[in-house]
C-alpha positions as CSV (number, residue, x, y, z in Angstrom):
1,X,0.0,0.0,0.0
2,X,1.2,3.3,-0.8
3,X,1.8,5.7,1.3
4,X,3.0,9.6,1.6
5,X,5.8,9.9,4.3
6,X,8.1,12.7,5.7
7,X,10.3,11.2,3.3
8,X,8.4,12.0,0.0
9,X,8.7,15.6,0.2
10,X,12.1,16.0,2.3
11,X,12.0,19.6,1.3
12,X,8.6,20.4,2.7
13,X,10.1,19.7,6.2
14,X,12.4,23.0,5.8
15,X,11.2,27.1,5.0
16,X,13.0,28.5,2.3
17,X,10.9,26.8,-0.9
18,X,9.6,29.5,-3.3
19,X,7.0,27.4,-4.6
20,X,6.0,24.1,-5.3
21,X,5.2,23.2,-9.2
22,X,4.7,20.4,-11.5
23,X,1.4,18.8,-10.1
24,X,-1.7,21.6,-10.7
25,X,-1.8,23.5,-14.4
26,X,-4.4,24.9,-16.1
27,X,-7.1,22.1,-17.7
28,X,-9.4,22.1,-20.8
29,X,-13.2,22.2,-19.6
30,X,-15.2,19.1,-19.7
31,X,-15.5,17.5,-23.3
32,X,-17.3,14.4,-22.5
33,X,-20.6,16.5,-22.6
34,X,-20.0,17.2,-25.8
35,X,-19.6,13.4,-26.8
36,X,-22.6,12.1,-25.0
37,X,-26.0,13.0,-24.1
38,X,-26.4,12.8,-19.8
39,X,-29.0,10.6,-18.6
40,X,-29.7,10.0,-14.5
41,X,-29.3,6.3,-13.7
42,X,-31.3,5.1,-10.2
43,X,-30.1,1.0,-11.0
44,X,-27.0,-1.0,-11.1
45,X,-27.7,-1.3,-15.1
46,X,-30.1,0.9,-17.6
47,X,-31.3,-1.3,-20.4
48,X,-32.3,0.6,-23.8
49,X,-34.2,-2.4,-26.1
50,X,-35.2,-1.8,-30.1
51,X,-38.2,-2.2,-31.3
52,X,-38.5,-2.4,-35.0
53,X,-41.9,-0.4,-36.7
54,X,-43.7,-1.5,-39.9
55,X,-42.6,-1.5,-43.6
56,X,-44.5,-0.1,-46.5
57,X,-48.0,-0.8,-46.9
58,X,-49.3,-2.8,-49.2
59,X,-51.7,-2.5,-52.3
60,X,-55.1,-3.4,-51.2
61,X,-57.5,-4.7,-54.2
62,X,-61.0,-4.2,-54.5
63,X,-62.3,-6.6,-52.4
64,X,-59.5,-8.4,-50.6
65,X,-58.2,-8.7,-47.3
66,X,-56.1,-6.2,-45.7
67,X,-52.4,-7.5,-45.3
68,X,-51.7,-7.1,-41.8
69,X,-48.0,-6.2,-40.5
70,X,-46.0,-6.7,-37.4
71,X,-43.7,-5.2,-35.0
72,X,-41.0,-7.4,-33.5
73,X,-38.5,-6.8,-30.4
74,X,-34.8,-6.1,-31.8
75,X,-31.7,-6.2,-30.1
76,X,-30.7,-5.1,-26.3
77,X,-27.7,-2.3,-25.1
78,X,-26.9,-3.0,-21.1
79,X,-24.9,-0.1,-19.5
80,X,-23.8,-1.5,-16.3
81,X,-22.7,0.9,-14.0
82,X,-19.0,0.9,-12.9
83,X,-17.4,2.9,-9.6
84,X,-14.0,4.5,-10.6
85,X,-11.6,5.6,-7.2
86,X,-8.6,6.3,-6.6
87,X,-7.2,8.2,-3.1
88,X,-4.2,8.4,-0.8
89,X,-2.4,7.9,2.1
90,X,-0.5,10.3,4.6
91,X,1.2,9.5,7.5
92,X,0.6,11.9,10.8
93,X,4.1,12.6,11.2
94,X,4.1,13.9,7.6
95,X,1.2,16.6,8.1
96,X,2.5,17.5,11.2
97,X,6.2,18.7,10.3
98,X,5.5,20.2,7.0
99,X,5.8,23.4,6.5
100,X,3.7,24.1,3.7
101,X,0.0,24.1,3.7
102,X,-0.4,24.2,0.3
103,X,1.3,20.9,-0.3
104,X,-1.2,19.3,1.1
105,X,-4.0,21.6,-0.3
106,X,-2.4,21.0,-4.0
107,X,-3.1,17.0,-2.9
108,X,-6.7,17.3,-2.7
109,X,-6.7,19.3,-5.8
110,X,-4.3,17.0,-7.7
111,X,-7.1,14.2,-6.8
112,X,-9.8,15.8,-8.4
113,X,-8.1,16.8,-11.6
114,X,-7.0,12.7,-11.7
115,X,-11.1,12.0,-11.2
116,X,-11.7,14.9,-14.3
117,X,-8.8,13.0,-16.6
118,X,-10.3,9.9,-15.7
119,X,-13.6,10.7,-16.9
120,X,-12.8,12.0,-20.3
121,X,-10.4,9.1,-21.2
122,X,-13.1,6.7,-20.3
123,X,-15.3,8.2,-22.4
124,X,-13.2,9.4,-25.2
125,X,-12.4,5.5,-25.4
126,X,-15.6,4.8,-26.6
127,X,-14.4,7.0,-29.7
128,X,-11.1,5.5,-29.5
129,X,-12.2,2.0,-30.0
130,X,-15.0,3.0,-32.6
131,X,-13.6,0.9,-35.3
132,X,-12.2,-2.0,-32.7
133,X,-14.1,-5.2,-33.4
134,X,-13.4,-6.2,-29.6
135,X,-15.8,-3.6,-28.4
136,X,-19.4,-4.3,-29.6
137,X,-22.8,-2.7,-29.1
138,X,-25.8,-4.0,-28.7
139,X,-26.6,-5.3,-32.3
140,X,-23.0,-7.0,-31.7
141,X,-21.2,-5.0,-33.8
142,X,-18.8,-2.1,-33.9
143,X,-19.6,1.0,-33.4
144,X,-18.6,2.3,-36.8
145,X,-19.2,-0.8,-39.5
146,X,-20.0,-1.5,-43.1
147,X,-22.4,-4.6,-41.8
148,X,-24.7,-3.2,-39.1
149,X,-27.3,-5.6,-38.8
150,X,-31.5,-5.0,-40.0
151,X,-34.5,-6.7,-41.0
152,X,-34.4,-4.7,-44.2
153,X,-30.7,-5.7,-44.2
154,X,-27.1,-4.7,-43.3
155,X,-26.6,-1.0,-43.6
156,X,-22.5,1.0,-43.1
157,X,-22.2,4.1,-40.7
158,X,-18.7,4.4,-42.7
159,X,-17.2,5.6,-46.0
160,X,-17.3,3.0,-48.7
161,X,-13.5,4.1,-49.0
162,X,-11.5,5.2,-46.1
163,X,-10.4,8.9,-46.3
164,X,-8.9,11.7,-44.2
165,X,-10.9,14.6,-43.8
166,X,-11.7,16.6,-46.9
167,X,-14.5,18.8,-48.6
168,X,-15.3,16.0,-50.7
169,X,-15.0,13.2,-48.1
170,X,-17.0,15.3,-45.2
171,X,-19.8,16.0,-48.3
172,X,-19.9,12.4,-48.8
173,X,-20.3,11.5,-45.4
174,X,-23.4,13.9,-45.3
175,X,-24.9,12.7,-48.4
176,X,-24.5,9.0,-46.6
177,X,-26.3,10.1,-43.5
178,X,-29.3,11.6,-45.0
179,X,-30.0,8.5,-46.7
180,X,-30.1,6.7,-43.8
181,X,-33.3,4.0,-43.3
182,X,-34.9,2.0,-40.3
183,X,-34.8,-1.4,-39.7
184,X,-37.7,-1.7,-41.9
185,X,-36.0,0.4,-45.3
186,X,-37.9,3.4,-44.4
187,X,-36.5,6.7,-44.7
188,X,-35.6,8.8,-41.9
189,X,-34.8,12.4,-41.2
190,X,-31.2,11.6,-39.9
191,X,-29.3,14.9,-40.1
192,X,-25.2,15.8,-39.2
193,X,-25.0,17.6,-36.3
194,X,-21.4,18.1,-35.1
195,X,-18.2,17.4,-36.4
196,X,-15.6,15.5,-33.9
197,X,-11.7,15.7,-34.9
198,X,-8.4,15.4,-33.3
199,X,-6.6,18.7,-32.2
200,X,-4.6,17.4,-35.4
201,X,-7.3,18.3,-37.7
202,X,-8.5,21.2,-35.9
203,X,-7.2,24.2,-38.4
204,X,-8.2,21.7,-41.5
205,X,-11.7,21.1,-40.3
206,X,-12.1,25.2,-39.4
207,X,-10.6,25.6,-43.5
208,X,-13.2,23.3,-44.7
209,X,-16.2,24.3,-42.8
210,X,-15.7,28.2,-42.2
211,X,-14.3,29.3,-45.5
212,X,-16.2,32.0,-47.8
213,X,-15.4,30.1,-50.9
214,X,-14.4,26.3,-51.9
215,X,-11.8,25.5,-49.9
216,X,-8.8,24.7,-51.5
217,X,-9.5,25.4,-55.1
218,X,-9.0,28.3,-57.0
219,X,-12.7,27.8,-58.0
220,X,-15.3,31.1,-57.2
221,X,-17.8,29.0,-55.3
222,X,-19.2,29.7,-52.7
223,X,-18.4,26.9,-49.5
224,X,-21.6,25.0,-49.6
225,X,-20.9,23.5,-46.2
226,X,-21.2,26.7,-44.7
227,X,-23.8,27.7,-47.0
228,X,-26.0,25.3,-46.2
229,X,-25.1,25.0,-42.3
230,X,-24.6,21.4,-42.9
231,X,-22.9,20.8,-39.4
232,X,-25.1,23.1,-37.2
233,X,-23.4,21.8,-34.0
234,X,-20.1,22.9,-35.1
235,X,-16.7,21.7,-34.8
236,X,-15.7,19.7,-31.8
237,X,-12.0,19.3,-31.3
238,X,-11.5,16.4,-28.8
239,X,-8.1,16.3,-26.8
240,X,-8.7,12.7,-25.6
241,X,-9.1,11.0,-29.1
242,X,-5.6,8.8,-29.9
243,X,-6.3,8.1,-33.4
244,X,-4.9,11.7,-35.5
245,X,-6.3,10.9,-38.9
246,X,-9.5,9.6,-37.4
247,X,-12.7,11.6,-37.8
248,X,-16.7,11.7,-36.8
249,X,-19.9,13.0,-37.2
250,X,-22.5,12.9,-34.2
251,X,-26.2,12.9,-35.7
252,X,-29.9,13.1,-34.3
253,X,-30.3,10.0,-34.1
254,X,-32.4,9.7,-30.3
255,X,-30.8,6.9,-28.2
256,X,-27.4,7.0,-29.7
257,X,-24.4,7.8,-27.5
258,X,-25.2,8.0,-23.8
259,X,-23.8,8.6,-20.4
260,X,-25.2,7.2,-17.4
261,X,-24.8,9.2,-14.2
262,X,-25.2,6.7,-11.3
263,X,-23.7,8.7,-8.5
264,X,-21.6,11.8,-9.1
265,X,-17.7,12.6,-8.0
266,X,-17.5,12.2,-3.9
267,X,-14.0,13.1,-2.1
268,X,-13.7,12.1,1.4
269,X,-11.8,11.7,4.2
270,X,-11.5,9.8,7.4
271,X,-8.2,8.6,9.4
272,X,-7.0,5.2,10.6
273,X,-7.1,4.4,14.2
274,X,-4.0,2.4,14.7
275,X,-1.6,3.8,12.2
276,X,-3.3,7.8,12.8
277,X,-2.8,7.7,8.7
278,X,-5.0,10.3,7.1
279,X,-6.8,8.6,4.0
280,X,-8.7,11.0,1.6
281,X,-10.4,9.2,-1.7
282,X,-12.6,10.2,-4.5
283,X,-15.0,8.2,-6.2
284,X,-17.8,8.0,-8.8
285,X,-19.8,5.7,-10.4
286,X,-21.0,5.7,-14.3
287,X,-21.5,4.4,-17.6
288,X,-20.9,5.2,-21.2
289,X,-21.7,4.0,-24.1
290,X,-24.2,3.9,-27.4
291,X,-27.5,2.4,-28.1
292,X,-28.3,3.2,-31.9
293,X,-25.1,3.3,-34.0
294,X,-27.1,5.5,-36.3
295,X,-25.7,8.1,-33.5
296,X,-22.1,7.9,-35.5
297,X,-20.7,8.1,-38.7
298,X,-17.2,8.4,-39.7
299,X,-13.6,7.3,-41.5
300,X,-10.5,5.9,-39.3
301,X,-8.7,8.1,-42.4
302,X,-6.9,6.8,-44.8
């Protein structure tokens, strides 16, 4: 067990230090939120199940029967909620003959910032391993795939060829979304709503989307991306993400990528008995994940 003795901060038992650095800077403010809608969980789990509608209707002839349709139950997403901690140890000895006050402040603060970090890694992940056939949702695929299952039959949340991030590949993704179906065929009003991209592709995606003209060309058109206000969310430039040439489009689609709260970030504190160690902890309990892949489209680049 680890813990913080007179010996891990030998300096702090003498006056004279200027200042103590290296553990507190400044942080980027939360980007999960903008990666997932927020939902309140009550239960260990939260179950989200499909349910597929009905197809076209059929041509009824004078006379004959009405042919009837049915709805059947689809596939099942489980987010089980999961507790992440993490805390430490001081000795008595240690917070009695230091001589800073702010080292052991900083400590408490240095344990929250670890809780934030925690956070947007685990969810960033979920983005991370998009294209990672080892994590599967509930129709037991990827998240981004050419093969989704349907009853109307497999449909691709992907470009038919792999590319960075262009005008022409971003269009194509758009044009891809909007004729999305249901499980049944049927046409839905599934619309791009923000662009995700690694700090990499952060001045290329602000080129392509905010530009007066084409970007690019030498061609006087006007930038029908921004024309149109194809991505009305924006641009979302995610610090977590690992993959550089990877990129994403979030969409309307209800149900898609969700956090679970289940109980929120709790520091406390409380000392041993025997050893008169001081213990101080955080922890916090959620889940993270996606229910309809429709939620996603995008190109691990090329």
């Amino acid at each position: 067990m680890a813990v913080i003795t007179t010996g891990n901060h030998p300096k702090s038992l003498w006056p004279g230090v200027a200042a103590w650095f290296g553990r507190q800077y400044d942080e980027y403010e939360a980007q999960y939120t903008k990666l997932f809608d927020t939902e309140t969980s009550e239960k260990n789990y939260e179950e989200d199940v499909q349910v597929t509608g009905f197809g076209l209707a059929s041509l009824k002839t004078e006379g004959a029967g009405i042919t009837y349709d049915t709805e059947t139950q689809g596939f099942t997403k489980r987010y089980t909620n999961l507790t992440y901690a993490s805390g430490y140890i001081v000795t008595r000895e240690e917070m009695e003959d230091s001589q800073y006050e702010t080292v052991s402040k900083r400590r408490a603060q240095a344990l929250a910032f670890a809780a934030r970090q925690t956070k947007e890694n685990v969810c960033a992940n979920v983005y991370n391993r998009a294209f990672n056939t080892s994590y599967t949702g509930g129709d037991g695929k990827r998240w981004l795939t050419t093969d989704h299952p349907s009853i109307a039959g497999d449909w691709s949340n992907v470009l038919a060829t792999a590319a960075d991030l262009s005008e022409s590949s971003l269009e194509d993704m758009i044009i891809q979304i909007m004729g999305a179906t249901n499980d049944r065929g049927m046409r839905i009003s599934l619309m791009p709503k923000t662009l995700i991209v690694h700090r990499n592709d952060m001045f290329n995606a602000n080129r392509i989307l905010k530009s007066t003209l084409q970007n690019d060309t030498s061609n006087n058109a006007i930038n029908a991306l921004k024309a149109t206000n194809a991505l009305p969310g924006g641009i979302v430039v995610n610090q977590y993400l690992t993959d550089s040439d990877a990129w994403f489009i979030r969409t309307n689609a209800p149900r898609g990528a969700l956090y679970w709260q289940r109980r929120a970030y709790e520091f406390t504190q409380d000392n041993d008995f025997d050893t008169e160690n001081a213990k101080a902890k955080f922890t916090e309990r959620f889940s993270v994940g996606w229910t309809d892949p429709r939620s996603l489209f995008g190109s691990a680049g090329a």
